[in-house]
C-alpha positions as CSV (number, residue, x, y, z in Angstrom):
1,X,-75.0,-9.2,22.0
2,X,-72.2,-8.6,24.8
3,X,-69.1,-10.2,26.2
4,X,-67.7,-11.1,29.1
5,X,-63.8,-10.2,29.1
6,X,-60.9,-9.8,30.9
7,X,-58.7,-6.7,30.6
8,X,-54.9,-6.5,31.6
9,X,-54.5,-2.9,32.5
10,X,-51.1,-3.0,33.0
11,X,-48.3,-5.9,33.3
12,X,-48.4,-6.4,37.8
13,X,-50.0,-8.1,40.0
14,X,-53.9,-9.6,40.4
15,X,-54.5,-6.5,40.8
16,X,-54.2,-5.4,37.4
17,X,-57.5,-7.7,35.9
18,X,-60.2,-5.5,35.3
19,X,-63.8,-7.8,34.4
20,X,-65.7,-5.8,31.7
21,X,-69.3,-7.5,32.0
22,X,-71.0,-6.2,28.6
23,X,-68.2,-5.6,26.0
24,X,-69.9,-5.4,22.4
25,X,-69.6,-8.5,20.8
26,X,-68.6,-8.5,16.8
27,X,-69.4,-10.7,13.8
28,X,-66.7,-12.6,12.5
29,X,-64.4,-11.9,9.8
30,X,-63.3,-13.2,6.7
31,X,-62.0,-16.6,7.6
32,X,-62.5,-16.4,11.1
33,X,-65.2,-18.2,13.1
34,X,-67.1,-16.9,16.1
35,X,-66.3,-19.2,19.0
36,X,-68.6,-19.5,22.5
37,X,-66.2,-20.7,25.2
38,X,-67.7,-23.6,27.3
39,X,-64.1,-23.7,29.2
40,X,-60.6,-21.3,29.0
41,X,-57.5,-23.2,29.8
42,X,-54.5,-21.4,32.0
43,X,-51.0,-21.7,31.6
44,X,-48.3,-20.3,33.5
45,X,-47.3,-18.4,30.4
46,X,-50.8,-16.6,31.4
47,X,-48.5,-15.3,34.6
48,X,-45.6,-14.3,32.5
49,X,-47.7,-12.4,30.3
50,X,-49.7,-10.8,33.7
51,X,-46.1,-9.9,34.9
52,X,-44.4,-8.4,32.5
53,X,-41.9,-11.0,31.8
54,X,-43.5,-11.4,28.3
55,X,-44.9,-8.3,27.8
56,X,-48.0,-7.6,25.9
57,X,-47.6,-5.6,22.8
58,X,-50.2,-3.0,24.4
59,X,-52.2,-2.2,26.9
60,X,-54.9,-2.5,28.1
61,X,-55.2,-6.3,26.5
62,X,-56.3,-9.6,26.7
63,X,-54.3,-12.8,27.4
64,X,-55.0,-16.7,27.7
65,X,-53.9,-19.1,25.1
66,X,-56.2,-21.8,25.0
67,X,-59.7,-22.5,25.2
68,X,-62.7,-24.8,23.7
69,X,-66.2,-24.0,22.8
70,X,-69.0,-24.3,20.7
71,X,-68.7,-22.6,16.8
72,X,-71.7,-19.7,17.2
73,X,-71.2,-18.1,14.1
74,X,-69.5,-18.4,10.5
75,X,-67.4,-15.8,9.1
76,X,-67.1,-15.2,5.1
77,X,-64.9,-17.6,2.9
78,X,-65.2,-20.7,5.8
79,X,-66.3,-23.8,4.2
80,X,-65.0,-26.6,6.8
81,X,-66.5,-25.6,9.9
82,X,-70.6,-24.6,11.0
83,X,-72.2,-23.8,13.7
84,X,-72.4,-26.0,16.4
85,X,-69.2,-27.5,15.9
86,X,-67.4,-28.3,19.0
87,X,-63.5,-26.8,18.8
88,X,-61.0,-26.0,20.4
89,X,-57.4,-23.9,19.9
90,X,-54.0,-23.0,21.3
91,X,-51.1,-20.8,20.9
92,X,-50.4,-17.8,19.1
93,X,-52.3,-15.2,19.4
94,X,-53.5,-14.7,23.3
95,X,-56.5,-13.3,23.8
96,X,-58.6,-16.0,25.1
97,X,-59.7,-15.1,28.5
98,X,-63.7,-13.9,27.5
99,X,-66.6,-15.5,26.9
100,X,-66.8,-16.0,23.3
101,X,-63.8,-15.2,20.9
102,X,-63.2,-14.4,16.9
103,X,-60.3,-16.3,15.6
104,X,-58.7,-17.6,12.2
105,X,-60.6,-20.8,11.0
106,X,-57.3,-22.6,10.2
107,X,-56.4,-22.2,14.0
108,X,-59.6,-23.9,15.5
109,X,-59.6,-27.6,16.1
110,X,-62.5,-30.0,15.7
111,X,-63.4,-32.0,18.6
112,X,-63.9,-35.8,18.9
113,X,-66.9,-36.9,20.7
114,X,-64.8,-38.5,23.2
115,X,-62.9,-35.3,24.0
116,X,-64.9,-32.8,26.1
117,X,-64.6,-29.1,25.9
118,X,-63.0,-29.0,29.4
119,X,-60.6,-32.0,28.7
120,X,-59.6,-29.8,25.8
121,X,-59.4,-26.5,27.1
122,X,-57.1,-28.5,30.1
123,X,-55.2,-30.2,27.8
124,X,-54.4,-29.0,24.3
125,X,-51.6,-26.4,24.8
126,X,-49.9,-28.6,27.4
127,X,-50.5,-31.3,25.2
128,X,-49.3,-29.6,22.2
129,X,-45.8,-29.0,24.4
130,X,-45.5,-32.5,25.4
131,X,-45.4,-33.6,21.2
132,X,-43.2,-30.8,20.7
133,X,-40.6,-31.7,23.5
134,X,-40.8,-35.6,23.0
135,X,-40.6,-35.6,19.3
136,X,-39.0,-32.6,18.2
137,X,-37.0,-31.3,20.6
138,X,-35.4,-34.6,21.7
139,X,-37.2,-37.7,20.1
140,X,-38.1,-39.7,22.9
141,X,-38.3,-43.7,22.5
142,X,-38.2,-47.0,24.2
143,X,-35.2,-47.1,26.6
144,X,-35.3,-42.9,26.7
145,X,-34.5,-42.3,30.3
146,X,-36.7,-39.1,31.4
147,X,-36.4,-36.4,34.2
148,X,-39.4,-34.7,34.3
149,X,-39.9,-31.5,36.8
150,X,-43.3,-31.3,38.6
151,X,-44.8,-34.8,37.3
152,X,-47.5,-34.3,39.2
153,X,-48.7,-30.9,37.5
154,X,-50.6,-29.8,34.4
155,X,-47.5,-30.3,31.7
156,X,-45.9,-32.7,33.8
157,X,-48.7,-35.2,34.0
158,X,-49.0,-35.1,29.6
159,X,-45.4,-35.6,29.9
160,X,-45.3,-38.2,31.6
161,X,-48.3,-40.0,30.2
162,X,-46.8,-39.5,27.1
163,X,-43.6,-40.5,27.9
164,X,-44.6,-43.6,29.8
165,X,-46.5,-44.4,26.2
166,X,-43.5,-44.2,24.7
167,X,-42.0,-47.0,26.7
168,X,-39.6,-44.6,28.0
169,X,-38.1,-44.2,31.8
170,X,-39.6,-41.9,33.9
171,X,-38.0,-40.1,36.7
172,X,-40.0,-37.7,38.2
173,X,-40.2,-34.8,41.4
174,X,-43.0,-33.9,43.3
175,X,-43.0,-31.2,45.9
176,X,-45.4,-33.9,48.1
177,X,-46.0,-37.5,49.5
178,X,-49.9,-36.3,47.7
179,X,-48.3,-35.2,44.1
180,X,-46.0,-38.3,44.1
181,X,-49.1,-40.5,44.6
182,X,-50.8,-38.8,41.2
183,X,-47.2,-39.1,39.6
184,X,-47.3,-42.8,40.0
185,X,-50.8,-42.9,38.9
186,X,-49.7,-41.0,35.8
187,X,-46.9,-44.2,35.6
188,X,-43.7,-42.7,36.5
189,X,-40.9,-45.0,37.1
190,X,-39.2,-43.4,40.2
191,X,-40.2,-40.3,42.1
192,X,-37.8,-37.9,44.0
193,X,-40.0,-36.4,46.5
194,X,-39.5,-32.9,48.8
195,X,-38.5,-29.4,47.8
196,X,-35.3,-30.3,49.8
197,X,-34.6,-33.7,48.1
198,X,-30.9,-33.9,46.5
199,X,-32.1,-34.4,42.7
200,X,-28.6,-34.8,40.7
201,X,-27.8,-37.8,43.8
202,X,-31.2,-39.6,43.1
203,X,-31.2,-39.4,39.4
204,X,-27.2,-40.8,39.4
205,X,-28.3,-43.8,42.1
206,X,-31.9,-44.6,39.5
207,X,-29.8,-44.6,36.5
208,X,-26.0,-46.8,37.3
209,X,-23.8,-42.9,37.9
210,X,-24.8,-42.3,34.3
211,X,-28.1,-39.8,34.2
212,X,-31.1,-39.1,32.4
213,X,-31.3,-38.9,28.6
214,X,-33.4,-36.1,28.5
215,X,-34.3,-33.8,31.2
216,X,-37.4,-31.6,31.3
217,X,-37.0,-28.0,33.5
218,X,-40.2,-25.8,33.7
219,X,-39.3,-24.9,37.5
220,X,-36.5,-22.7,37.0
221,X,-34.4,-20.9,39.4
222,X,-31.6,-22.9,40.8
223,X,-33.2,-26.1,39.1
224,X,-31.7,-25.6,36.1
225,X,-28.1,-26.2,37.1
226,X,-29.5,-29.5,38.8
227,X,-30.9,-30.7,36.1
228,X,-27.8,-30.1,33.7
229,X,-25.8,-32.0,36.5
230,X,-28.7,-34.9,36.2
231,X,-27.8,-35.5,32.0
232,X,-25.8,-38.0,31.2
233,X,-22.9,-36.7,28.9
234,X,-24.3,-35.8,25.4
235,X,-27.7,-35.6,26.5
236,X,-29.6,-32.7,26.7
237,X,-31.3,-30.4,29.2
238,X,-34.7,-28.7,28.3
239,X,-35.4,-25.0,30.1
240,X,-39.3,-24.5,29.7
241,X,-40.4,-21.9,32.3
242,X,-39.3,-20.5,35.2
243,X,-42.1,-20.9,38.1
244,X,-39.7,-20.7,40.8
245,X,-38.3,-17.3,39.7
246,X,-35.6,-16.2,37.4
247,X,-32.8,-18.9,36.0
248,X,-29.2,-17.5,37.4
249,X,-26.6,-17.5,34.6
250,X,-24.9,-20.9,34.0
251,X,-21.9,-21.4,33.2
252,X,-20.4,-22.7,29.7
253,X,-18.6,-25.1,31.9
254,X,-21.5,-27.3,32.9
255,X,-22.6,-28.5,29.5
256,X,-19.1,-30.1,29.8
257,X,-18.5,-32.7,28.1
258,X,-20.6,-32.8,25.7
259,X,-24.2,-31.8,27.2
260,X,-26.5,-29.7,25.2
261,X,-28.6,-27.1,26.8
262,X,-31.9,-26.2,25.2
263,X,-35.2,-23.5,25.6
264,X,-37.7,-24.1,22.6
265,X,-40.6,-21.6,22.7
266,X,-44.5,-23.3,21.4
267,X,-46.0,-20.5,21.4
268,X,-43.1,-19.2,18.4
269,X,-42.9,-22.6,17.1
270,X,-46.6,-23.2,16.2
271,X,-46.8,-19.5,15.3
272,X,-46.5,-21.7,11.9
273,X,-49.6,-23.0,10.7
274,X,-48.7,-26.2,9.6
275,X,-46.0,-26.8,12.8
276,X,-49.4,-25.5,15.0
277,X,-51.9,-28.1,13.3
278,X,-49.5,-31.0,13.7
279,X,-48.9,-30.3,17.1
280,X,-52.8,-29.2,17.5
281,X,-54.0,-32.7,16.0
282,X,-51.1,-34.9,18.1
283,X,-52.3,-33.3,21.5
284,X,-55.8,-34.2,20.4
285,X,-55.4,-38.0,18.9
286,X,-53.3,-38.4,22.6
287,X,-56.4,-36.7,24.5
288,X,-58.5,-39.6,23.0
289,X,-55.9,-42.4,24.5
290,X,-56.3,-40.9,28.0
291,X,-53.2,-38.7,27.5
292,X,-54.9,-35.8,29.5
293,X,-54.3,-32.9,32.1
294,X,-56.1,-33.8,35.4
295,X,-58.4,-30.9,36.1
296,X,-57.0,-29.4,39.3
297,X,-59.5,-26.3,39.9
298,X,-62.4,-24.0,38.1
299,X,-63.3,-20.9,38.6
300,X,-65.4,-18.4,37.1
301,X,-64.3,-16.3,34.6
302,X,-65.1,-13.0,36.4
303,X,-62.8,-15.2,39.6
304,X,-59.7,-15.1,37.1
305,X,-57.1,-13.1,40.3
306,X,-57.9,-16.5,42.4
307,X,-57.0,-18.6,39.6
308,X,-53.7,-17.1,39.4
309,X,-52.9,-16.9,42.8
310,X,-53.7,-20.7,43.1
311,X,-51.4,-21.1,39.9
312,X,-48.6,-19.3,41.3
313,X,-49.2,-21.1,44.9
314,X,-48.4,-24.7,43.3
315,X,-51.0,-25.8,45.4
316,X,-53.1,-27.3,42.8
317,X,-52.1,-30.6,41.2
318,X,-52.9,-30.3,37.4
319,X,-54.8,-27.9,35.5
320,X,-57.3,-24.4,36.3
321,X,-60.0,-23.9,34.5
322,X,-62.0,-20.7,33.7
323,X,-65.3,-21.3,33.2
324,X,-67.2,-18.1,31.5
């Protein structure tokens, strides 16, 4: 049998994906399983990767970090899984944009019937990120007050699903009168709306002058430095990604008095099996309370350059899916 898959020739633009229609297709190992993808999951870490900014080890290769599927076949020395079982997986290591996959048993997921494979492959790594920033990176509770960047989007809607579950306050910004309707939906508390909209004022006149608990940054650039000045003193600011472009230096000053400034990785931290299945089984039991990604787009595997232009655009509230 033969693959579909996706080659990175080199880190750059769209241009650089080159669809291989018939790649030979390989048993599976010893304790791997042989995994058909019914839906492949994208993640702006998928354009860091394409780029450069975290390179590949070599070239030409595969990324994607998340996906779900049917179990096709069985490798040597796995005893808990058989084909036919629906999975899923996320994280470390990439390699998931083709149409079926070999990977490590202990990284595949079982599936509740309540949990499609799309609602998975939308929903696990994001999901997996949400646990890892609410609980473990700052432990989130009733009374927590929240700033989260792009509520409206794939991460941000888990986020705030999550957060909202938590009884926590949720402050959250939209680029849009559109994305602040889904936010709400999601159950933010407030909304700060516009690309233009003067965040560290709104989150000081929601929150008495003092500011957020907690706030979560995956836009980067110059919004980094607002959402320092949006903490309240000895609270802490969370960089996650940089969609709007490279995070200028800040300086020491700002985390004055008393602010902490933090940048945890999930793809290193559940590059440890037992941190990954924690995380992993979280993102699913909150999939089954309706903790979810919205599914913004699919496209075909083969379409994966359109995919990540409409990632890159923000035009699309929530998740893209590949479908192979």
């Amino acid at each position: 049998m033969t693959d579909q898959i996706i080659w990175l020739n080199a880190p750059g633009d769209v241009t650089q994906f080159h669809v291989e229609e018939h790649h030979p297709s390989e048993a599976p190992g010893n304790g791997e399983l042989k995994i058909r993808h019914q839906a492949i999951g994208t993640n702006f870490l998928d354009v860091y990767h394409r780029k450069g900014i975290y390179p590949m080890p070599s070239y030409p290769a595969v990324i994607g970090a998340e996906a779900a599927g049917i179990v096709e076949d069985v490798g040597p020395g796995v005893s808990l899984f058989q084909k036919g079982d629906r999975v899923a997986y996320g994280g470390p290591p990439v390699g998931a944009y083709r149409s079926t996959r070999n990977i490590a048993a202990e990284r595949a997921i079982k599936l509740p019937d309540a949990v499609s494979a799309k609602t998975a492959a939308s929903s696990l790594l994001k999901g997996m990120t949400a646990y890892m920033l609410l609980k473990k990176t700052y432990n989130v509770r009733a009374g927590t007050q929240v700033l989260i960047h792009a509520a409206a989007g794939g991460l941000g809607s888990i986020l705030v699903r999550w957060a909202r579950s938590l009884d926590a306050t949720v402050i959250g910004t939209v680029g849009s009168a559109e994305k602040a309707e889904l936010a709400a939906s999601y159950g933010a508390d407030h909304l700060i709306v516009g690309r233009g909209a003067d965040i560290v004022a709104d989150v000081k006149r929601l929150t008495n002058g003092l500011g957020v608990d907690v706030a979560y940054d995956g836009i980067g650039g110059d919004t980094l430095l607002k959402s320092i000045r949006s903490v309240r003193p000895f609270g802490m600011a969370v960089t996650i990604g940089q969609a709007a472009g490279a995070i200028p230096p800040v300086p020491v000053e700002e985390l004055r008095p008393g602010k902490a400034l933090c940048h945890p990785s999930i793809m290193a931290w559940c590059a440890d099996i037992g941190q990954y299945r924690e995380a992993a089984l979280a993102a699913v039991g909150a999939m089954e309370t309706g903790i979810v990604s919205q599914i913004g787009a699919e496209y075909r595997l083969a379409d994966v350059a359109k995919a990540h232009e409409e990632m890159e655009s923000g035009r699309s509230a929530g998740s893209i899916l590949l479908i192979p």
